[in-house]
C-alpha positions in Angstrom: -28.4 1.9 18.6 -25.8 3.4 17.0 -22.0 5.0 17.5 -21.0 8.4 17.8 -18.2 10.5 18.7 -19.3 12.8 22.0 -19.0 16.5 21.1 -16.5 18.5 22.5 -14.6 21.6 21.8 -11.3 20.3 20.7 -10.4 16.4 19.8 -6.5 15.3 20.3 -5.8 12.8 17.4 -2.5 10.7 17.0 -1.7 9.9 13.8 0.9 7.0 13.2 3.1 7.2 10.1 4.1 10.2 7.8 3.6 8.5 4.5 1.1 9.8 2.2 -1.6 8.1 4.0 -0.6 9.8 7.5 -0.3 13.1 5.0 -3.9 12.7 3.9 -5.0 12.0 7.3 -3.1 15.1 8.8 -4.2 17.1 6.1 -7.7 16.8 6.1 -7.5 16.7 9.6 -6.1 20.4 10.3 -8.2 22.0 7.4 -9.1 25.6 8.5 -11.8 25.7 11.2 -10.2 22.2 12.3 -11.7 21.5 15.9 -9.1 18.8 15.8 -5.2 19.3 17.9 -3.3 16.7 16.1 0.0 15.1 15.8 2.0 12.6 13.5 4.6 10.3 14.7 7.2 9.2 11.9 9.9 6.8 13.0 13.1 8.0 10.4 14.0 11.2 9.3 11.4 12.5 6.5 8.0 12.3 5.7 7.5 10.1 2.3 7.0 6.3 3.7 7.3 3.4 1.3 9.0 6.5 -0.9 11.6 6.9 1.4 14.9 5.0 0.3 17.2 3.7 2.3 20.5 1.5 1.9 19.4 0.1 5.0 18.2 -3.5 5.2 16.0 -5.2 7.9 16.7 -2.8 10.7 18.0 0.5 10.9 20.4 2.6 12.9 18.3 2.9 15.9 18.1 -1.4 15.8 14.3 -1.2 14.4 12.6 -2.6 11.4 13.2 -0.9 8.1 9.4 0.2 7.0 10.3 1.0 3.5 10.3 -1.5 0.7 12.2 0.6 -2.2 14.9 0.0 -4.5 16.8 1.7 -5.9 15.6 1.6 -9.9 12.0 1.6 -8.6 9.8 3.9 -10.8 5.9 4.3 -10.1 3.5 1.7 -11.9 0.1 3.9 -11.6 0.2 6.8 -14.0 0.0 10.4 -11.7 -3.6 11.0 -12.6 -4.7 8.4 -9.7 -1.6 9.1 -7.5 -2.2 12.9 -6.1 -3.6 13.7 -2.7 -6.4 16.3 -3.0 -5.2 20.2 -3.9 -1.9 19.5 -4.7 -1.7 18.3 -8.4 2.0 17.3 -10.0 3.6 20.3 -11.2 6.3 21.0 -13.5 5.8 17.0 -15.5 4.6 18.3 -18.9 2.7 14.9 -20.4 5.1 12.5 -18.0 3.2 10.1 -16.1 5.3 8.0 -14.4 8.5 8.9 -11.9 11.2 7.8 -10.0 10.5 6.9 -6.4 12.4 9.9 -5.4 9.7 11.9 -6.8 7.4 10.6 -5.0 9.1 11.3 -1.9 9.9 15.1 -3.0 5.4 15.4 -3.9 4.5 13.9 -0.6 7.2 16.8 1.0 6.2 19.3 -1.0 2.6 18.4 0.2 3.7 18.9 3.5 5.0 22.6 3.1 2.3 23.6 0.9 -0.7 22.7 3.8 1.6 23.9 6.6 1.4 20.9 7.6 5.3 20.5 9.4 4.3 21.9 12.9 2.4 18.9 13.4 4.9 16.1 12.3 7.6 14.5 15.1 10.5 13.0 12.8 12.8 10.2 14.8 9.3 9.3 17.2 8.8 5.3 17.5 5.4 4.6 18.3 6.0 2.0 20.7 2.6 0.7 22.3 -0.6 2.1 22.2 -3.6 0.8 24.6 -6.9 1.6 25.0 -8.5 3.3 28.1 -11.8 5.4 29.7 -13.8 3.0 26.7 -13.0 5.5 23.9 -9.1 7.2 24.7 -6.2 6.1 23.9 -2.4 6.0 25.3 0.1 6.5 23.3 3.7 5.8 24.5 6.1 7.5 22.1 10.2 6.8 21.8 12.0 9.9 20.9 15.1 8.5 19.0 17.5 11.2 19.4 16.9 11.9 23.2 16.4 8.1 23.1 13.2 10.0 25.9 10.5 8.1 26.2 6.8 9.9 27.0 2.8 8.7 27.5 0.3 10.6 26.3 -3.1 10.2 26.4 -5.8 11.0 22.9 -9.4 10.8 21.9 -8.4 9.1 18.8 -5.5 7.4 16.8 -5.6 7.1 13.0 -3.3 4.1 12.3 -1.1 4.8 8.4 1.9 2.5 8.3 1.1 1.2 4.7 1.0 -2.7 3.5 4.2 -3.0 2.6 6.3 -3.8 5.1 5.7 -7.2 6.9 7.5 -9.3 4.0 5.6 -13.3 3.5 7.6 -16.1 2.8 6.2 -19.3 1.3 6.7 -22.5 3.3 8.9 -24.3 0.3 10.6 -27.6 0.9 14.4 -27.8 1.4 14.6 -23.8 1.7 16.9 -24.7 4.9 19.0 -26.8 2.7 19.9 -23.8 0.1 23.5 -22.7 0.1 22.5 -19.7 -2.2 20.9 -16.2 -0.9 17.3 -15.9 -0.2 15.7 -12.7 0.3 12.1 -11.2 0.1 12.0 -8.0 -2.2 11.8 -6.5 0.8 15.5 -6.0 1.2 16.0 -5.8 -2.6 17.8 -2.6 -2.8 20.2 -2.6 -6.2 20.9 -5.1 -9.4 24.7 -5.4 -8.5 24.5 -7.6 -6.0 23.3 -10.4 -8.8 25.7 -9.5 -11.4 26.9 -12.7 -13.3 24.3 -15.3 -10.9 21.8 -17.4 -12.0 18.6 -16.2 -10.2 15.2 -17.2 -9.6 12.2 -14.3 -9.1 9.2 -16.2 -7.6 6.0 -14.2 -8.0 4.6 -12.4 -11.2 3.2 -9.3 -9.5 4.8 -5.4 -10.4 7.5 -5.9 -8.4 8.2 -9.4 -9.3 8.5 -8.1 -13.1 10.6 -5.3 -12.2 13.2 -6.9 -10.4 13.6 -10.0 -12.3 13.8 -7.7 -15.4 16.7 -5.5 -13.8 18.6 -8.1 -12.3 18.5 -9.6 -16.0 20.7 -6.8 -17.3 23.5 -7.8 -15.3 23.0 -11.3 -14.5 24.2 -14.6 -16.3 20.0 -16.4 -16.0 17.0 -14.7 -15.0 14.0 -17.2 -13.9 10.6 -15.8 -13.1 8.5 -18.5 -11.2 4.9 -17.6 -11.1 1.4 -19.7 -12.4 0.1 -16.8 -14.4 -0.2 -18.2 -18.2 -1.0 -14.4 -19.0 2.9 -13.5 -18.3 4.0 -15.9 -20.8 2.8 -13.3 -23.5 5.5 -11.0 -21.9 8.5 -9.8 -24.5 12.0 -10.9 -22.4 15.9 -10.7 -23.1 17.0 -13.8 -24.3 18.6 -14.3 -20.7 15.0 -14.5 -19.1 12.6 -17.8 -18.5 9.4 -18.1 -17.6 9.4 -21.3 -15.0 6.1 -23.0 -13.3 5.8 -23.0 -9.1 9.0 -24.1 -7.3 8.5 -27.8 -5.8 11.8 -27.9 -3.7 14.9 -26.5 -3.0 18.6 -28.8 -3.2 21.8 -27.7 -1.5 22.6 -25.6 -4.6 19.5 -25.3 -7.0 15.5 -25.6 -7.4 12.8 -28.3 -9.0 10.2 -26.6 -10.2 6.4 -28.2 -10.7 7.4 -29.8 -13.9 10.2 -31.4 -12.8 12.7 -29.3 -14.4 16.1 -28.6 -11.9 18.3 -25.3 -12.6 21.3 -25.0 -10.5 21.0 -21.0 -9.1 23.2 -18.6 -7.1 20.0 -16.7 -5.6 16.2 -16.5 -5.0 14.1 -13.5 -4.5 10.7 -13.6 -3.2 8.6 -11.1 -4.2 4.8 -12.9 -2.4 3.7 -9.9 -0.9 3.4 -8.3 2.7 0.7 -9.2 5.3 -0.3 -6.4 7.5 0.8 -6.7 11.3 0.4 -4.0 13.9 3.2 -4.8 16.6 2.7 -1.6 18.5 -1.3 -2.4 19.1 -1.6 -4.3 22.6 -4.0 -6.8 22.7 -6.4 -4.8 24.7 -6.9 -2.8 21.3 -9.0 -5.7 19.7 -7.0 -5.4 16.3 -6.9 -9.3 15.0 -5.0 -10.4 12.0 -6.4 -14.0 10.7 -5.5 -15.6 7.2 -3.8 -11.4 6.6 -7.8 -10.4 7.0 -7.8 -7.5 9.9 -11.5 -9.4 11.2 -12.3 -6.2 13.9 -12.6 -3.4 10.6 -15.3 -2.8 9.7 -15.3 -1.1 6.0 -11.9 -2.2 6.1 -11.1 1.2 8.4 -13.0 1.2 11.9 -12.2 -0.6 14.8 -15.2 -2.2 15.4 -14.9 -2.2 19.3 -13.4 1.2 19.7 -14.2 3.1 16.2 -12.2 6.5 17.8 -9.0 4.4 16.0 -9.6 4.6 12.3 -6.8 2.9 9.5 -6.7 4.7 6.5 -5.2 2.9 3.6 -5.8 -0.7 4.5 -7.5 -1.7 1.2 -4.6 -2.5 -1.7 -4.6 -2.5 -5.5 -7.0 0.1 -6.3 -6.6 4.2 -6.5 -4.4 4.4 -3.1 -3.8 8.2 -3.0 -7.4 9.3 -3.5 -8.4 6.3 -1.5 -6.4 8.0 1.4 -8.3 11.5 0.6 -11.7 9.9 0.9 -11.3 7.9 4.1 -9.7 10.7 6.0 -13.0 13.0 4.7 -14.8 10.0 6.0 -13.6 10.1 8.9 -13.5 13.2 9.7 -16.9 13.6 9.6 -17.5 10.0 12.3 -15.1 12.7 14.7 -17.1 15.6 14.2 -20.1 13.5 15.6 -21.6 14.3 11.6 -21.6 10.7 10.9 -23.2 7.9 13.0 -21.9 4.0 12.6 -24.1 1.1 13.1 -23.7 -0.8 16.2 -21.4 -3.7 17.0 -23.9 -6.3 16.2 -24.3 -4.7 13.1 -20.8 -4.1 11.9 -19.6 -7.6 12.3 -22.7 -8.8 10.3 -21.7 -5.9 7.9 -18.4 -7.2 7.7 -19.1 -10.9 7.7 -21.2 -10.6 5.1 -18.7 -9.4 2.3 -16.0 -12.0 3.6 -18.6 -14.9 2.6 -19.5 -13.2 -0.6 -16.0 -12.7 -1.6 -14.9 -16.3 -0.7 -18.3 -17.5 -2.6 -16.8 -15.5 -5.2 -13.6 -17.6 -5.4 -11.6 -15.1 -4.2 -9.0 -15.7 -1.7 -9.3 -15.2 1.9 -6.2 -13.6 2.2 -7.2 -11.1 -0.5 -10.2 -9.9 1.7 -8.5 -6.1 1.5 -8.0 -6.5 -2.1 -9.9 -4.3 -4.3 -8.2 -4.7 -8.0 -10.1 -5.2 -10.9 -13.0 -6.9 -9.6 -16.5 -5.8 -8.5 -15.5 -5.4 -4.9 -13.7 -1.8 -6.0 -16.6 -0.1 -7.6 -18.9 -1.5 -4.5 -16.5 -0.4 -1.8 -16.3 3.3 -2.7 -20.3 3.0 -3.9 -21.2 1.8 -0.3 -19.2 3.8 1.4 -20.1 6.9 -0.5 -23.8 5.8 0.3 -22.7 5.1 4.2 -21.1 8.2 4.7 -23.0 11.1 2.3 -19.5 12.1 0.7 -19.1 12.7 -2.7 -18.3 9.1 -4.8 -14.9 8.8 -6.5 -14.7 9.9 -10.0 -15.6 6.5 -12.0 -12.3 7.5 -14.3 -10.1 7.0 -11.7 -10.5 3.5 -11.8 -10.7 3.3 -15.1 -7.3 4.6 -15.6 -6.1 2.0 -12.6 -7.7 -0.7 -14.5 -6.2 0.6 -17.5 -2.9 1.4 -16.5 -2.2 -2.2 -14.5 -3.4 -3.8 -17.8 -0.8 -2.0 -20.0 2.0 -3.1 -17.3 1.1 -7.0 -17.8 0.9 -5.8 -22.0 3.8 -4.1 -22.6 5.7 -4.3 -19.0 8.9 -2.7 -20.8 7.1 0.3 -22.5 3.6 1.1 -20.8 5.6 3.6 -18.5 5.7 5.8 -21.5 2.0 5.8 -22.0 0.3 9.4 -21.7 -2.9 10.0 -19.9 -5.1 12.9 -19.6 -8.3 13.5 -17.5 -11.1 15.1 -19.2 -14.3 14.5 -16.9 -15.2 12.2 -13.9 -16.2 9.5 -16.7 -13.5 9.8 -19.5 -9.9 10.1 -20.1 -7.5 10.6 -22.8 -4.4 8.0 -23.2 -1.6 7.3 -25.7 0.1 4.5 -25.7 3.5 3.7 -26.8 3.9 2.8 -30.7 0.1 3.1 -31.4 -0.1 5.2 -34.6 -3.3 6.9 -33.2 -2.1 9.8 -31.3 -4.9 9.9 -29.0 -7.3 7.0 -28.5 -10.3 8.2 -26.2 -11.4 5.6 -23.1 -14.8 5.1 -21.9 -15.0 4.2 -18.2 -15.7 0.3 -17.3 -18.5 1.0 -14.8 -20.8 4.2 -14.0 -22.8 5.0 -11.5 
């Protein structure tokens, strides 16, 4: 037995979120000859997501959760070669290839005008609950902000794109109630100033992690980055900046770290990731989050109990803009009724399966949606490609991820001026900062 969609003239789809993810989606979605009537729900006032800046922190004017995680000296860590949504390249960047979030936010925009794709978007629309009926349909119950209206609709699907970033985990540290300092997740990091003259202490070694902890070091008096990454001791820091091991417990006005070393500091900053949380999913939906695994997906996007709700983007550290491209192609064709999925039985098994492998792997459960540089990437898009007859990935777009996030843990003050050039689906051109060699040629990591 397998799943289809049931053919029909037209489809209503509900897509949740306007960030590039929710802009793939719509796109691919409303292509011409699209038997699809579709709308996108975006809670603030632009399309962009995690893009979007904001001075707001926690909440925002209409009392809900701030979405966006951005700062305001954030620049992109993935060169533009693996950050462009399908027929819109960057224009106008000569050999740049990294940009200021605001950039971001203007390319996912200009995405937008360029596929007409405005007539479909609801700016200041809360998606407040949606529920499954009729085994297959969904209702949707919408907030407009402004009118502060409130309306039900019913669809045949909902494609669910609110990003990773945005549910902020703290660790469980002893003695963090104790602390008479500031404690914050990067989260509501917004600007260095707020550190200027402090001793601080950035736990966590990942890109934000570096980023902050070197921009607050401009300005502040001590800079400690806490992380248990011996790689990141290899790092070149201002001689304000210290590498420290795990935190062990916080006092009223400092930390003891692992090694039994005690600094007396003004703030902390948690940068330890997001876990993914749905709060607008009723339970009916069958959407469970265990250990930050979503354990109803199966190929980390389909609801395996009702598959007409789809989550594109799910999967983190890997190529996230043409990952967004090739999901919504994906499925697009499941909605057409082109593509048939296995049967419930089958998908859990499916799904079950690479959990154990991973974990057998060493890999941590809560990294089940992790792709990075590990095999789990090139098998994801492999069986996927295999599952759904669409065209795989060009190999060289991981490559340059791999590439790229390698140069950032090399060289994290310099590898955003490193070049890179596409020349085929298997190789790429780069040059890096300082090297002599004005073009070095790369030869993809893995081929099909």
């Amino acid at each position: 037995m397998s799943i289809s969609v049931q053919e029909s003239k037209r489809k209503s789809v509900c897509i949740v979120g306007g960030g590039p993810a929710g802009i793939a989606a719509l796109k691919k979605l409303t292509e011409k000859d699209s038997t699809f009537d579709c709308v996108l729900f975006e809670q603030i006032d632009n399309v962009g997501g995690t893009w979007v800046y904001t001075e707001n922190v926690d909440v925002d004017q209409y009392g809900l959760p701030v979405h966006s995680s951005m700062y305001k000296s954030l620049r992109t860590n993935l060169p533009k070669e693996i950050m462009e949504l399908s027929g819109f390249e960057h224009k106008n960047v000569g050999d740049q290839c990294y940009f200021p979030a605001k950039y971001m936010e203007n390319y996912v925009n200009d995405v937008a005008d360029h596929f007409n794709l405005r007539q479909y978007i609801k700016l200041h629309h809360h998606v407040e609950k949606i529920n499954p009926i009729n085994d297959g349909q969904w209702e949707v119950t919408v907030v407009d902000l402004q009118s502060k209206t409130k309306d039900t609709k019913v669809y045949d699907s909902v494609i669910v794109c609110v990003g990773n970033y945005s549910n902020p985990v703290y660790p469980d540290i002893k003695g963090s109630d104790v602390f008479q300092g500031k404690i914050l997740h990067s989260h509501s990091y917004r600007d260095v100033e707020s550190y200027r003259d402090n001793t601080v202490v950035v736990v966590g070694c990942g890109a934000s992690g570096l980023d902050i902890s070197y921009g607050v070091s401009v300005v502040a008096k001590k800079v400690f980055l806490s992380h248990h990454n011996p790689k990141m001791y290899k790092l070149n820091v201002p001689p304000n900046y210290f590498h420290k091991p795990d935190i062990q417990e916080f006092t009223s006005d400092g930390i003891i770290f692992n090694d039994g070393s005690y600094e007396q500091v003004d703030a902390i900053i948690y940068c330890t990731g997001y876990s993914y949380t749905y709060p607008f999913l009723t339970n009916e939906c069958k959407i469970r989050v265990e250990d930050n695994i979503i354990r109803t997906l199966y190929k980390h996007m389909f609801n395996i109990e009702y598959p007409t709700m789809a989550f594109i983007g799910v999967p983190r550290n890997t190529t996230g803009f043409y990952l967004f491209d090739f999901q919504s192609k994906i499925y697009k064709k499941f909605l057409e009724g082109s593509l048939k999925l296995p049967n419930k039985e089958e998908m859990y098994n499916d799904t079950q399966r690479e959990a154990d492998a991973r974990l057998a792997s060493g890999q941590r459960p809560k990294d089940f949606h992790a792709l990075g540089r590990t095999k789990w990437a090139m098998e994801y898009y492999t069986s996927m490609t295999n599952f759904a007859g669409v065209e795989h990935p060009p190999p060289v777009l991981l490559q340059i991820y791999f590439d790229g996030l390698e140069r950032l843990g090399q060289d994290f003050l310099n590898f955003r001026n490193d070049k890179y050039q596409i020349l085929d689906r298997e190789h790429y051109m780069v040059k890096y900062y300082n090297n002599d060699t004005s073009i070095t040629k790369k030869q993809v990591l893995y081929s099909l």
